[in-house]
N, CA, C and O atoms as a GROMACS GRO file, in nm:
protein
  212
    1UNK      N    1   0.085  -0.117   0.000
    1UNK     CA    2   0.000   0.000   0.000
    1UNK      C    3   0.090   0.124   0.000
    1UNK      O    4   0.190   0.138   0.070
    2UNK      N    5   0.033   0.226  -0.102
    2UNK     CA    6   0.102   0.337  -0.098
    2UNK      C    7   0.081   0.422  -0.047
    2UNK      O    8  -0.027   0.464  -0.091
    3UNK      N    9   0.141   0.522   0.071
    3UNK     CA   10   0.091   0.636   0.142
    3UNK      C   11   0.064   0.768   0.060
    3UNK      O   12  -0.013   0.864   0.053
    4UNK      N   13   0.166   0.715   0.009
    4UNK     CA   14   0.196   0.912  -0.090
    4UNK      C   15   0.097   0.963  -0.143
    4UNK      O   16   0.129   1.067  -0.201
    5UNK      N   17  -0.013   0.938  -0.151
    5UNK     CA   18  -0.127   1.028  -0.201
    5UNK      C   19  -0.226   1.051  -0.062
    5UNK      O   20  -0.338   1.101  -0.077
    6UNK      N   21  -0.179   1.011   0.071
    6UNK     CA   22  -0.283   1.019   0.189
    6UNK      C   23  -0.277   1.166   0.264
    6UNK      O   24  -0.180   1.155   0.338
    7UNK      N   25  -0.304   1.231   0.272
    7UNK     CA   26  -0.324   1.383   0.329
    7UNK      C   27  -0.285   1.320   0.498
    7UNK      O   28  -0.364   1.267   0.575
    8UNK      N   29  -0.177   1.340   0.514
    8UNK     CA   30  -0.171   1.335   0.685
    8UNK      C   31  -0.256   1.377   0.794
    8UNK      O   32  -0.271   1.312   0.897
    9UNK      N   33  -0.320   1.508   0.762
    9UNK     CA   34  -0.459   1.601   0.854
    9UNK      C   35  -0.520   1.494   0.857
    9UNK      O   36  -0.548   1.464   0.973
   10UNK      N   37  -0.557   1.413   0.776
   10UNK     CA   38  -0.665   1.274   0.782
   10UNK      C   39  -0.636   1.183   0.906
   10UNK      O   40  -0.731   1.133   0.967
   11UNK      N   41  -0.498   1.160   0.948
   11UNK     CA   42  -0.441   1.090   1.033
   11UNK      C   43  -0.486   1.145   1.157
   11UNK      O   44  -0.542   1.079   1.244
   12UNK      N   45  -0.468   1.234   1.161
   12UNK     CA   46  -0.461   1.346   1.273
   12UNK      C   47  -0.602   1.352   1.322
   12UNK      O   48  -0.626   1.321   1.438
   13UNK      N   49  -0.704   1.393   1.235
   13UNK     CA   50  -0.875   1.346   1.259
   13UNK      C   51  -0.904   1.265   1.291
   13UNK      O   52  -0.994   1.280   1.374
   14UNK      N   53  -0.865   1.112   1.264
   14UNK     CA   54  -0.832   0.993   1.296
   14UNK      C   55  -0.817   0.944   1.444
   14UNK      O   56  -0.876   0.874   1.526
   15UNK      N   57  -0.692   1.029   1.430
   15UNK     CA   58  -0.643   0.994   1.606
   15UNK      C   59  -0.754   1.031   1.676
   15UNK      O   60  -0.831   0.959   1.739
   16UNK      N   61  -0.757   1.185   1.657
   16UNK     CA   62  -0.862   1.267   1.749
   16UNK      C   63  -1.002   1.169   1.790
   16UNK      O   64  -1.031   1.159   1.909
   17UNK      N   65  -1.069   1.112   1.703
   17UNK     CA   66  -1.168   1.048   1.679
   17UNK      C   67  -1.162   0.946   1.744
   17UNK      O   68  -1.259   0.905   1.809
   18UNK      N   69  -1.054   0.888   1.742
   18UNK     CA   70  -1.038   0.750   1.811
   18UNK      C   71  -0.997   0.746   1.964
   18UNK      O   72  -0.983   0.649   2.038
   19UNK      N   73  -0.982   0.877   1.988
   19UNK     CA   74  -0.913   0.910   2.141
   19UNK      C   75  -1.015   0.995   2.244
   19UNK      O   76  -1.030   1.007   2.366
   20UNK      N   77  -1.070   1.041   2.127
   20UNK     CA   78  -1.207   1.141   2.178
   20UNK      C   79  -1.363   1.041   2.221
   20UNK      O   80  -1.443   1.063   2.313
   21UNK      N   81  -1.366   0.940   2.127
   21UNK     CA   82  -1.507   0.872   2.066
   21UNK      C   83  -1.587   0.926   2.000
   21UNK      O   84  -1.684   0.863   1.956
   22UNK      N   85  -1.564   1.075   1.970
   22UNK     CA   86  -1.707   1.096   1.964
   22UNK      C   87  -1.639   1.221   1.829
   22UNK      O   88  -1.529   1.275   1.842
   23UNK      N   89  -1.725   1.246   1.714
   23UNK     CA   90  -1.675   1.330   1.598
   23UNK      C   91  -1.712   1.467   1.657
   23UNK      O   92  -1.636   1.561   1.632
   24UNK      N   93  -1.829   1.489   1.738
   24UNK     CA   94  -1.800   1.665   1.782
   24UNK      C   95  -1.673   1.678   1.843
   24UNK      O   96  -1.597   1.762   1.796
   25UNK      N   97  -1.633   1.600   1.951
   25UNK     CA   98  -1.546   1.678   2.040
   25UNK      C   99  -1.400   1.614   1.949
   25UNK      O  100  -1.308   1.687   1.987
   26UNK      N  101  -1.368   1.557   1.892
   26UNK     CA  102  -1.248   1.548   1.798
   26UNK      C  103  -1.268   1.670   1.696
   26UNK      O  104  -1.167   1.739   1.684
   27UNK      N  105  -1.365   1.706   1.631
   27UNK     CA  106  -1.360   1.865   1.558
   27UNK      C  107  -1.326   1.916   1.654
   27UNK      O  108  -1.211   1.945   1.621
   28UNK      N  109  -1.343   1.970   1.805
   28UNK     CA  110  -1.322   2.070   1.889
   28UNK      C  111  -1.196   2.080   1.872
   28UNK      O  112  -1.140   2.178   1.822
   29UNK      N  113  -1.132   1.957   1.922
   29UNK     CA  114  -0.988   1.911   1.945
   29UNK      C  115  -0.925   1.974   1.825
   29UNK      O  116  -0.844   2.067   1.836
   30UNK      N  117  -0.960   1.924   1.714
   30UNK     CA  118  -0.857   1.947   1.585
   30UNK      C  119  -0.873   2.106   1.543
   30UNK      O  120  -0.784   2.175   1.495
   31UNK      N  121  -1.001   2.145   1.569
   31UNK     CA  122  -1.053   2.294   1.529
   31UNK      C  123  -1.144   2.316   1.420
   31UNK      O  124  -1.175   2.427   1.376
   32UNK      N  125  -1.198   2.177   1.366
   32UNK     CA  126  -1.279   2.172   1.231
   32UNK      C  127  -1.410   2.138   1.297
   32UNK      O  128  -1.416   2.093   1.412
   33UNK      N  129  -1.538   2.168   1.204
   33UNK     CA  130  -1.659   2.143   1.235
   33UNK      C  131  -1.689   1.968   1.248
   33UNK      O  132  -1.601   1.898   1.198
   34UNK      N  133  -1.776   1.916   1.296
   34UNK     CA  134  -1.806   1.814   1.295
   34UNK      C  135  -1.828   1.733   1.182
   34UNK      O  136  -1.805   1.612   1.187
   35UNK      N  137  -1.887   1.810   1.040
   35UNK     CA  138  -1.918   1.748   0.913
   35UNK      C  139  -1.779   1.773   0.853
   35UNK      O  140  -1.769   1.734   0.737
   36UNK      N  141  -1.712   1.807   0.886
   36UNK     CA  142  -1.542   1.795   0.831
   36UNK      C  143  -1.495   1.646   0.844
   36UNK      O  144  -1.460   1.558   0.764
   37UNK      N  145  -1.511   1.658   0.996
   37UNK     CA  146  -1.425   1.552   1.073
   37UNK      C  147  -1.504   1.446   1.012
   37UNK      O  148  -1.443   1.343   0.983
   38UNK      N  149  -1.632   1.451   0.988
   38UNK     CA  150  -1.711   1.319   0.907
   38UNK      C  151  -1.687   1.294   0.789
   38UNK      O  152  -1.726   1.188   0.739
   39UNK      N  153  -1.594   1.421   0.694
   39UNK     CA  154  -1.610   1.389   0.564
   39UNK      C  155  -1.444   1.311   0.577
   39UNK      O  156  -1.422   1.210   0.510
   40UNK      N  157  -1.348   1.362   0.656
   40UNK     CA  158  -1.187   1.302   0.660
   40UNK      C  159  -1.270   1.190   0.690
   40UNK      O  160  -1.278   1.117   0.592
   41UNK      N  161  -1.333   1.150   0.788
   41UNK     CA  162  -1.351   0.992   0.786
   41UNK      C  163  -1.337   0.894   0.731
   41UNK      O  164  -1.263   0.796   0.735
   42UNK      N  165  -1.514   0.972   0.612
   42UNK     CA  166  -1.508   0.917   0.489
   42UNK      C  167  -1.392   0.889   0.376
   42UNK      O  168  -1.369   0.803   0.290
   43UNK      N  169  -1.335   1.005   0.423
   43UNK     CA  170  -1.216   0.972   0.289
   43UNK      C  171  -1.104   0.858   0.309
   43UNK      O  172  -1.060   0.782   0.223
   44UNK      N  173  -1.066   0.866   0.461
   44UNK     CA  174  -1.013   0.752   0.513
   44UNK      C  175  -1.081   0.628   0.504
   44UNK      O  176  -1.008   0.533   0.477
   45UNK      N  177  -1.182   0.608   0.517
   45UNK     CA  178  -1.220   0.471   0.490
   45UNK      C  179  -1.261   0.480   0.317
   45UNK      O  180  -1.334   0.381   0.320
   46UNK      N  181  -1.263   0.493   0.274
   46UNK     CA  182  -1.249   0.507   0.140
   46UNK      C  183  -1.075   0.455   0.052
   46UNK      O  184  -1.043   0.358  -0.016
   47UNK      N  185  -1.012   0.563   0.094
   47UNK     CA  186  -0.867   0.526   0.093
   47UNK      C  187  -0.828   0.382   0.150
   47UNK      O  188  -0.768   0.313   0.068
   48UNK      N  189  -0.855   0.310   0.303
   48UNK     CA  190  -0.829   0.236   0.298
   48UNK      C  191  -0.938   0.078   0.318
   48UNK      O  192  -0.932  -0.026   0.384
   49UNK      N  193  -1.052   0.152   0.198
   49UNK     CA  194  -1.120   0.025   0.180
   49UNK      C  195  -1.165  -0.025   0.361
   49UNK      O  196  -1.103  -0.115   0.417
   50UNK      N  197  -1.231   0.021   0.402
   50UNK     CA  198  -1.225  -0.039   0.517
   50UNK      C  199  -1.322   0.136   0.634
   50UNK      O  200  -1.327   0.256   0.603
   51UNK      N  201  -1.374   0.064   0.754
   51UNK     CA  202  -1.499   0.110   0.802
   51UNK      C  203  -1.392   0.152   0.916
   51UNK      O  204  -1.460   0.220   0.994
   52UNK      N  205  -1.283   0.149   0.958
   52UNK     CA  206  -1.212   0.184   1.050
   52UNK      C  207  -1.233   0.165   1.202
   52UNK      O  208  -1.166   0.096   1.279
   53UNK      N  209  -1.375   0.269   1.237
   53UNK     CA  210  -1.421   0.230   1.364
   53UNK      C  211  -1.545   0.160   1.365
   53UNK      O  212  -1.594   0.123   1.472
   0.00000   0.00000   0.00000
């Protein structure tokens, strides 16, 4: 698998999300709205084929 086309901020939403539980308070955390943090989601599970949480 190749990284080089993955936007790192995605990672970072990621973490937040996974450390937070919850997509409002990971937007708080990161500083993006909640339908942000839902759309990096999407793009992450998209990218890696896969539902993540």
């Amino acid at each position: 698998m190749k990284l080089n086309n993955l936007d790192l901020n995605l990672l970072v939403v990621f973490n937040a999300i996974y450390t937070e539980g919850s997509l409002t308070k990971a937007g708080e955390i990161v500083g993006i709205t909640q339908p942000a943090v839902s759309s990096a989601l999407s793009k992450l599970r998209e990218y890696f084929d896969d539902q993540l949480l």
